[in-house]
LUMFI-758021 format. One record per residue (C-alpha): z, y, x. Coordinates in Angstrom, 3 decimals, padded with zeros to 6 digits. Layout:
BEGIN
pz,py,px
Z,Y,X
...
END
This chain:
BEGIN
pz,py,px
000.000,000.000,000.000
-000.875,003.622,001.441
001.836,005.526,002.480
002.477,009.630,001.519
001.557,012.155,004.011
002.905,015.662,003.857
-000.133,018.172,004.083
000.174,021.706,005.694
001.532,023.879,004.144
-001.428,026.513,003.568
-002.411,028.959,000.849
-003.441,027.576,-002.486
-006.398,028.828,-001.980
-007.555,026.091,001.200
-005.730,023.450,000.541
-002.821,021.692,-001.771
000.668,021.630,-001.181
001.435,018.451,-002.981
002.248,014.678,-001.473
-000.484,012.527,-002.982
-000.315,008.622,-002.162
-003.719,007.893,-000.125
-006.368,006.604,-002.150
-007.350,002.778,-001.021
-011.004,002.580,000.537
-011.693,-000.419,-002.763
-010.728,001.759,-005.202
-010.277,-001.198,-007.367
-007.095,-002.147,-005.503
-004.363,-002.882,-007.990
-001.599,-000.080,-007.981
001.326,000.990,-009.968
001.691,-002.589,-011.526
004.071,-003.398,-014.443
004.683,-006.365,-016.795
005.903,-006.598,-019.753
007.123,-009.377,-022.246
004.224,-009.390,-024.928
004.814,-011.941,-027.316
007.288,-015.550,-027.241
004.234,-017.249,-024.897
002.866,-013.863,-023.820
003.306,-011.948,-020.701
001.122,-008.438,-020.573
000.149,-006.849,-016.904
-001.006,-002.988,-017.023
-002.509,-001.588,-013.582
-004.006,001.267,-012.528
-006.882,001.926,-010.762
-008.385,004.935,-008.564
-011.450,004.248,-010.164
-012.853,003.284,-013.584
-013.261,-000.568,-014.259
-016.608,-001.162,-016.104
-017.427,-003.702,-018.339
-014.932,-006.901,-018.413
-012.306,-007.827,-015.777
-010.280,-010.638,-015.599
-006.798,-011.936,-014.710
-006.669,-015.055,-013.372
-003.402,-017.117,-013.855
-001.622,-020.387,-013.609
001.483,-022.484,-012.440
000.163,-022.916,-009.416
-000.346,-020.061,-006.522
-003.021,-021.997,-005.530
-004.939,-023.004,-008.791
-004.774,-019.945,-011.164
-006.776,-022.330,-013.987
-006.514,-019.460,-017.099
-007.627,-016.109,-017.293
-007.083,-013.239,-019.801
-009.771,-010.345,-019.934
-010.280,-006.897,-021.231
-012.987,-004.122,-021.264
-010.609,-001.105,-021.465
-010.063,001.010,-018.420
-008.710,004.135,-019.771
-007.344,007.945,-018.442
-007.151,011.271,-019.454
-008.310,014.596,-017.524
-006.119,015.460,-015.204
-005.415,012.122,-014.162
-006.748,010.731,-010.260
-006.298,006.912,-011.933
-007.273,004.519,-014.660
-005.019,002.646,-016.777
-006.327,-001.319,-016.819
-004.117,-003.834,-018.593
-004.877,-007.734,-019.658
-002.451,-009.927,-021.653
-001.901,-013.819,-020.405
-001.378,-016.008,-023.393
-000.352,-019.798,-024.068
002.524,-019.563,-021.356
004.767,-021.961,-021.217
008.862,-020.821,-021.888
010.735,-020.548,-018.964
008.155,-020.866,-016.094
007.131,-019.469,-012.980
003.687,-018.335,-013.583
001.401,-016.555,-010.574
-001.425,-014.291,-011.203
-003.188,-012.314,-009.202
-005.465,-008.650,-010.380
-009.401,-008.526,-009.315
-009.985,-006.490,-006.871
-010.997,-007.276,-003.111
-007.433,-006.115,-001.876
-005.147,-007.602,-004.611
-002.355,-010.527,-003.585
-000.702,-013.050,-005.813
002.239,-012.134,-007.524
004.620,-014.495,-010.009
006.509,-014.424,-013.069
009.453,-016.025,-015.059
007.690,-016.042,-018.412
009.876,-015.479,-021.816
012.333,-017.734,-022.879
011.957,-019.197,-026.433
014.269,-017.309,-028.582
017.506,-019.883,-029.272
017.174,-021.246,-025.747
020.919,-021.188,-024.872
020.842,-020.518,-021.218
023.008,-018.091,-019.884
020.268,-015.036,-018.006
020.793,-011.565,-016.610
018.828,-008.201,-017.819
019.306,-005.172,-016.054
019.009,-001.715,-017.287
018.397,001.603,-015.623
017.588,004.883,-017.427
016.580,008.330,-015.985
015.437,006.785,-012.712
012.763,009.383,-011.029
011.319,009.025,-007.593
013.645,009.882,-004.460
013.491,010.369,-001.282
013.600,012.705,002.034
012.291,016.049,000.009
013.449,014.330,-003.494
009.709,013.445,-004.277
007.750,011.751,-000.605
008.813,008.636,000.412
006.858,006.130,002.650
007.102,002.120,001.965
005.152,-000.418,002.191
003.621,-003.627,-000.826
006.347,-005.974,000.016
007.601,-008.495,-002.742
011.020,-007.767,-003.248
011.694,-006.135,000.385
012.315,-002.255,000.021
012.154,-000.192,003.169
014.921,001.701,003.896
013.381,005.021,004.221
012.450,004.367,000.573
015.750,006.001,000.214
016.448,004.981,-003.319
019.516,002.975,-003.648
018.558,001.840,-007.251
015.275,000.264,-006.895
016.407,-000.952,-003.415
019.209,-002.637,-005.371
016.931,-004.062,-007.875
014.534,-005.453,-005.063
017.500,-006.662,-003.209
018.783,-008.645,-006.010
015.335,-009.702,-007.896
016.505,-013.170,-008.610
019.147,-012.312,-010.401
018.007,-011.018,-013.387
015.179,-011.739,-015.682
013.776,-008.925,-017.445
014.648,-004.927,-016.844
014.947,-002.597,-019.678
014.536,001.457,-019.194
014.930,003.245,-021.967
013.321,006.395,-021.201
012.600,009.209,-018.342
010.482,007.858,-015.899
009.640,009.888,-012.548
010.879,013.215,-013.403
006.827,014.117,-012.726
007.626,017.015,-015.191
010.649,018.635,-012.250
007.361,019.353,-010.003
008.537,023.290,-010.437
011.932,022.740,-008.104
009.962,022.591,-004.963
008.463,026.312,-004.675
005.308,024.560,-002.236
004.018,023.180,-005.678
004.464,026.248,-008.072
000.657,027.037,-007.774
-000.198,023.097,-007.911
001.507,021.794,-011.112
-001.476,019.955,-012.329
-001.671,018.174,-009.164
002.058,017.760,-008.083
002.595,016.309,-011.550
000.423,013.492,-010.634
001.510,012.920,-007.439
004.418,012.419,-008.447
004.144,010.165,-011.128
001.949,007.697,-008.767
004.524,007.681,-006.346
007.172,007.033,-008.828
004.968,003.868,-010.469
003.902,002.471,-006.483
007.886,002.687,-005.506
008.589,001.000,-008.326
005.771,-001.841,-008.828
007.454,-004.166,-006.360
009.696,-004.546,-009.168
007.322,-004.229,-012.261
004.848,-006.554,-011.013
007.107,-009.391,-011.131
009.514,-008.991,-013.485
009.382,-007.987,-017.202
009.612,-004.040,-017.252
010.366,-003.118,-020.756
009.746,000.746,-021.656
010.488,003.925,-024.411
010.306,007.096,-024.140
012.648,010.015,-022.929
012.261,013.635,-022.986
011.079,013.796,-019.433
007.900,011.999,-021.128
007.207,015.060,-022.997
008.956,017.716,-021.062
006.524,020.436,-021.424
007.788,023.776,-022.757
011.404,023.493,-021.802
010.811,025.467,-018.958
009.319,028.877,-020.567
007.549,030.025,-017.582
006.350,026.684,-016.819
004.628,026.140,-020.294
001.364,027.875,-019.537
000.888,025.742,-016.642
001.919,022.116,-018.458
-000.451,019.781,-017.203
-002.393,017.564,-019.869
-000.408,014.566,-018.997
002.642,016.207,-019.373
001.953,016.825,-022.794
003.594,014.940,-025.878
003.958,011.701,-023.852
000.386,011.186,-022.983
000.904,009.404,-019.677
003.752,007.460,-021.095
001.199,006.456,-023.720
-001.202,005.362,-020.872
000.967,003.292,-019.108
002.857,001.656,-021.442
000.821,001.552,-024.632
-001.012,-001.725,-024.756
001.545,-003.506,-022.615
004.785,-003.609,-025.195
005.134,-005.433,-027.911
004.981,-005.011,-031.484
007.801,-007.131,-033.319
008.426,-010.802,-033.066
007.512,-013.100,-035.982
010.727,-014.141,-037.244
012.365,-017.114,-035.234
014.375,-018.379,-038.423
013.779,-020.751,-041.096
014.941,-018.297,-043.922
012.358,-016.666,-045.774
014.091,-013.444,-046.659
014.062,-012.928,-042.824
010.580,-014.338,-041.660
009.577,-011.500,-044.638
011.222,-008.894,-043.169
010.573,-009.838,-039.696
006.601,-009.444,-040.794
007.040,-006.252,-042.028
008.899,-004.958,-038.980
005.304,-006.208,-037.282
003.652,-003.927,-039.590
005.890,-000.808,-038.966
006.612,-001.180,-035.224
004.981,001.326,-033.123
004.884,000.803,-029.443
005.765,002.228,-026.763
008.165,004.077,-029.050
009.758,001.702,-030.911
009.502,-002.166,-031.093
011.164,-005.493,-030.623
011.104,-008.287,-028.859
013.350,-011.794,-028.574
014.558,-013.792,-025.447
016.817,-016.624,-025.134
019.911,-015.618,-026.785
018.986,-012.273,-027.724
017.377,-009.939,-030.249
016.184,-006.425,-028.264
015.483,-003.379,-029.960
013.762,-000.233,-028.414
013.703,002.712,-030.413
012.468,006.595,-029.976
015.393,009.059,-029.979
012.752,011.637,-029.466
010.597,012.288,-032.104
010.185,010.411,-035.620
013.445,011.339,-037.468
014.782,014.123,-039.712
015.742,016.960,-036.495
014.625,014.511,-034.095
015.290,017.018,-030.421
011.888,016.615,-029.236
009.759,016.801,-032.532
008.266,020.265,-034.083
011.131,022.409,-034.733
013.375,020.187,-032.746
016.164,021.364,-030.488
014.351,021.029,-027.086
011.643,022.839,-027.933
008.592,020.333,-027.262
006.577,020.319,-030.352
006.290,016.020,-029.548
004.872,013.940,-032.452
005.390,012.789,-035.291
003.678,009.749,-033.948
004.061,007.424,-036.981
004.477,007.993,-040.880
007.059,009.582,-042.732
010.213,007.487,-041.948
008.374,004.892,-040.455
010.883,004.194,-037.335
013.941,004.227,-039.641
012.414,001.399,-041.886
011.380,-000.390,-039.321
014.722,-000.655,-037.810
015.837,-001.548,-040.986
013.395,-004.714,-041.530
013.989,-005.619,-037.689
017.752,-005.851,-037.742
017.609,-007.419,-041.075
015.179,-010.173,-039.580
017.997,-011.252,-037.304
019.351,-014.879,-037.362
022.104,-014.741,-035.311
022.293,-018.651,-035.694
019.278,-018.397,-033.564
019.410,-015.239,-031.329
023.512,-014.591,-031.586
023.394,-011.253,-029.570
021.721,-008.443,-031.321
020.904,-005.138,-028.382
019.492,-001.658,-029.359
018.448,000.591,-026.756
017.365,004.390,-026.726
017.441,007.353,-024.690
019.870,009.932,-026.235
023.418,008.909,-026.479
025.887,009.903,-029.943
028.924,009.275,-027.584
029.745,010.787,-024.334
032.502,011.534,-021.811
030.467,014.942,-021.088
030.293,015.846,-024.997
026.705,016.989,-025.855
025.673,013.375,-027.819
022.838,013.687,-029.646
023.995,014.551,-033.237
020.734,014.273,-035.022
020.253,010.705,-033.721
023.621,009.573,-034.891
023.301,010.529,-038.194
019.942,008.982,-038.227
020.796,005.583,-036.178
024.659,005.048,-036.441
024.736,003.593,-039.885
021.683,001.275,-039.752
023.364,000.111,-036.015
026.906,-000.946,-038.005
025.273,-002.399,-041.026
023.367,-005.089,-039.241
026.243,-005.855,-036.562
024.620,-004.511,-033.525
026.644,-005.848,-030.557
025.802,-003.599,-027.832
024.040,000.013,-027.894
022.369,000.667,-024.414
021.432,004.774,-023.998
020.664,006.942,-020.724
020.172,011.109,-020.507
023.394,011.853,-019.396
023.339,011.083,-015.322
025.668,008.914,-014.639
027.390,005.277,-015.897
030.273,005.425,-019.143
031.467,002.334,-021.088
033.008,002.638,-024.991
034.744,000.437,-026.550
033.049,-000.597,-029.863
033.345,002.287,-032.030
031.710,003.460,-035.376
031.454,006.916,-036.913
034.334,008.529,-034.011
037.026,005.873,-034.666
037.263,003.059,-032.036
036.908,-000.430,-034.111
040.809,-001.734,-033.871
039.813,-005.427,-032.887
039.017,-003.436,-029.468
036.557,-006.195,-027.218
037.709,-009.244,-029.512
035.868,-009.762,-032.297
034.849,-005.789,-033.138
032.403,-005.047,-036.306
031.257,-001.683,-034.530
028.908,-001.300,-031.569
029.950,-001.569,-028.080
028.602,001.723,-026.515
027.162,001.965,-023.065
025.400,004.848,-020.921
023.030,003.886,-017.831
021.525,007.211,-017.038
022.882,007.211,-013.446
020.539,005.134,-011.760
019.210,008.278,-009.929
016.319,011.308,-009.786
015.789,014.670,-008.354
018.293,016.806,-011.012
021.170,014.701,-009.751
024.486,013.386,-011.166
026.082,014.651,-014.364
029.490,015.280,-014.083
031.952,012.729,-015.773
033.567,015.609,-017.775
036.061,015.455,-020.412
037.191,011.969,-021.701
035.957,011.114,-024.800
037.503,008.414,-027.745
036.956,004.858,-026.978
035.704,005.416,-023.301
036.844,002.747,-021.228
034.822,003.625,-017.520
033.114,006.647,-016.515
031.401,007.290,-013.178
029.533,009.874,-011.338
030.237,009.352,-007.893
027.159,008.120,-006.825
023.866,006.157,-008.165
024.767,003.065,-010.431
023.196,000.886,-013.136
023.888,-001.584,-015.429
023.765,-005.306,-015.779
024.049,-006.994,-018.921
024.743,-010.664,-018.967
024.120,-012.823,-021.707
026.890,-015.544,-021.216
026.856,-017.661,-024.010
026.803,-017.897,-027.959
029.802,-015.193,-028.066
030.334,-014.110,-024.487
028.222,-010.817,-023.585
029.126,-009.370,-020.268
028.180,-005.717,-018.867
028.932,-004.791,-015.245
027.463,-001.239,-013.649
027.111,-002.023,-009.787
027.377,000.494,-007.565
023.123,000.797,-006.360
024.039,001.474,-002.353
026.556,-001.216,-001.962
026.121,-003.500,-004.657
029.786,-003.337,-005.508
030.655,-003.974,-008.717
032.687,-000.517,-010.167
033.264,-001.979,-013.985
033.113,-005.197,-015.347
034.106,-006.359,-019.227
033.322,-008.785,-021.836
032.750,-008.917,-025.143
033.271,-011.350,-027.811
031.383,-012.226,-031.150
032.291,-014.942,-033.149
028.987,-014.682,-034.932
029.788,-017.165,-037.595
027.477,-014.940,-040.279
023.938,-015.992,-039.440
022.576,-012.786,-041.496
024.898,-009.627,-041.051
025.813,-007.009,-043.706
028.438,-004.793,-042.986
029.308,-001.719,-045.166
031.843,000.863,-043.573
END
């Protein structure tokens, strides 16, 4: 993989200030890689390109590195205008549960690369998902960093202790979530060398964001929604006039990540009421934004704190001023949350995880008010277990609590969410303070870059430890328990 150079400093005017990765002499050489888990026997792999693919390419794919016997094709190469790349993507089908797949990207300077593909939901086996929110690119300046393509090895001048931790301990957990803010491309503005290059700092930035972190993407599962930093365009007054088109109302999110995530999961039970809803949460899901997916023991719901509810912060009129969506009908994300949650057979996939940007609770105050009185409710009444967010910087643990009251039966048994925060993972705006504590909050830590790891133990035993990214020490570590004796759950407050 090419490595950033820092360019002269020079006027504007003869040549640009900004850190762009090299572009690879075949410009079909597979960059920026990321998988994600498509469908139960479906793994998708979205690439980009520094030049357009034409006609049909092909994936090839097998359990063998040396005999890749299947293939999965598309003709879609797509961009948008002020983009250097192309955004290619292919989905491999007919996978087998639980298996090391390898696959390797056409091009005349691509490797092969493997897979764990998706367990079959109800497959009892105790698995590891780790989660990191707000996670931009770091490094000497806060943006250039030099590395190299090695699978999982992370070179130290890399200098971000996050994905270094993640490459570091890549056999330890199957699938990553990141609910939102991806690169901090939009912060291009804090170094004064790119105030006259926005358009093209912006980029830079976000391909040396996606090539740090591909060593991780392209082999495991790397399951995305959006932040504001996807849309983070007139936030910054001054800025505004200079917004760069994919800066705009998550239009390089939508690149990236749109054809990769799934939709919904057909329903994994043998009750009709739920295999109905289940179908119409197909019908209503709208990735990248919101969607669903199943894995062993668990049911996994990403959803849009951004845009697509009454006040929503990021939507026209919202509070941070980005004018971002609607992207989907009238009160289309709010029913289908409700026909996903109320598709869950806990008899089948026990733990039940929703996962969003904007946080309700906080140690820091400032929770998202709009979003809990849009998402709180619909959380309690179908028993969600644990509620994953990000956008504050740094790592805080609740207790399960619903509506401002911590749930009395504490970590044993609870009916309310378990509330977690995983936004300190780390990017060029820093830590957040810890602040003020907050009801319920059992850990809060700012000290230095962390993330989360959730562990799915067994039937009733969900674990969630936040390691410490430079050390891999772990700072908190709990456990939760749900008897989960009600198959379908319907809790009123």
């Amino acid at each position: 993989m090419a490595s950033y150079k820092m360019l002269p400093l020079l006027a504007a005017s003869t040549v640009l200030a900004v850190n762009y990765p090299t572009i690879p002499s075949d410009r079909t050489t597979p960059v920026q890689q990321r998988l994600a888990i498509n469908a139960p026997n479906a793994m998708s792999i979205g690439w980009n390109t520094y030049e357009k693919l034409n006609g049909s390419y092909c994936v090839q794919y097998g359990t063998s590195s040396t005999s890749l016997t299947s293939q999965a094709c598309s003709d879609s190469s797509t961009t948008y205008a002020t983009s250097r790349t192309y955004g290619n993507e292919v989905t491999m089908t007919g996978l087998q549960p639980a298996t090391t797949y390898y696959y390797k990207i056409p091009s005349t300077n691509s490797s092969v690369e493997h897979f764990l593909s998706p367990r079959t939901a109800g497959d009892k086996t105790a698995f590891n998902m780790d989660v990191v929110i707000d996670l931009g690119i770091y490094g000497a300046d806060g943006y250039t960093t030099t590395k190299r393509d090695t699978i999982p090895q992370i070179q130290p001048e890399l200098n971000h202790t996050t994905i270094g931790a993640l490459a570091r301990t890549v056999d330890d957990y199957e699938f990553v979530i990141h609910p939102g803010d991806f690169a901090y491309a939009d912060d291009w503005y804090e170094k004064p060398h790119n105030l006259l290059d926005g358009k093209d700092a912006y980029q830079a930035i976000l391909e040396g964001f996606y090539d740090q972190l591909a060593p991780i993407a392209a082999r495991k599962g790397y399951m995305a929604s959006p932040g504001n930093h996807e849309a983070d365009c007139q936030e910054i007054p001054y800025t505004s006039g200079l917004c760069p088109e994919g800066q705009k109302n998550f239009t390089d999110f939508m690149m990236r990540f749109g054809r990769t995530m799934p939709t919904a999961f057909a329903s994994s039970s043998s009750n009709t009421t739920a295999q109905s809803s289940a179908t119409k949460a197909q019908q209503l899901a709208l990735p990248p934004f919101w969607y669903s997916f199943e894995y062993g023991q668990a049911h996994i719901v990403m959803f849009d704190t951004e845009t697509d509810f009454p006040d929503a912060p990021d939507g026209p009129g919202g509070s941070a001023h980005l004018n971002g969506g609607p992207f989907g009908k009238p009160n289309q994300q709010i029913d289908f949350l409700n026909a996903d949650l109320a598709s869950v057979d806990r008899s089948v996939t026990p733990w039940l995880i929703g996962a969003g940007h904007r946080p309700w609770y906080s140690t820091g105050g400032g929770g998202c008010d709009p979003c809990q009185t849009a998402f709180e409710s619909i959380f309690y009444k179908y028993g969600v277990d644990l509620a994953i967010f990000g956008h504050v910087h740094n790592s805080q643990r609740f207790l399960p609590i619903y509506n401002g009251t911590a749930d009395p039966a504490g970590m044993q048994d609870p009916k309310a969410p378990m509330y977690i925060v995983a936004g300190g993972t780390g990017n060029i705006e820093g830590l957040s303070a810890v602040g003020d504590n907050a009801t319920a909050n059992a850990f809060a830590y700012a000290d230095d870059f962390s993330y989360a790891t959730v562990k799915f133990i067994d039937a009733n035993h969900l674990g969630v430890d936040f390691m410490q990214s430079s050390t891999g020490n772990v700072l908190d570590s709990s456990v939760l328990f749900k008897s989960h004796n009600t198959s379908f759950v319907v809790q009123t407050s």
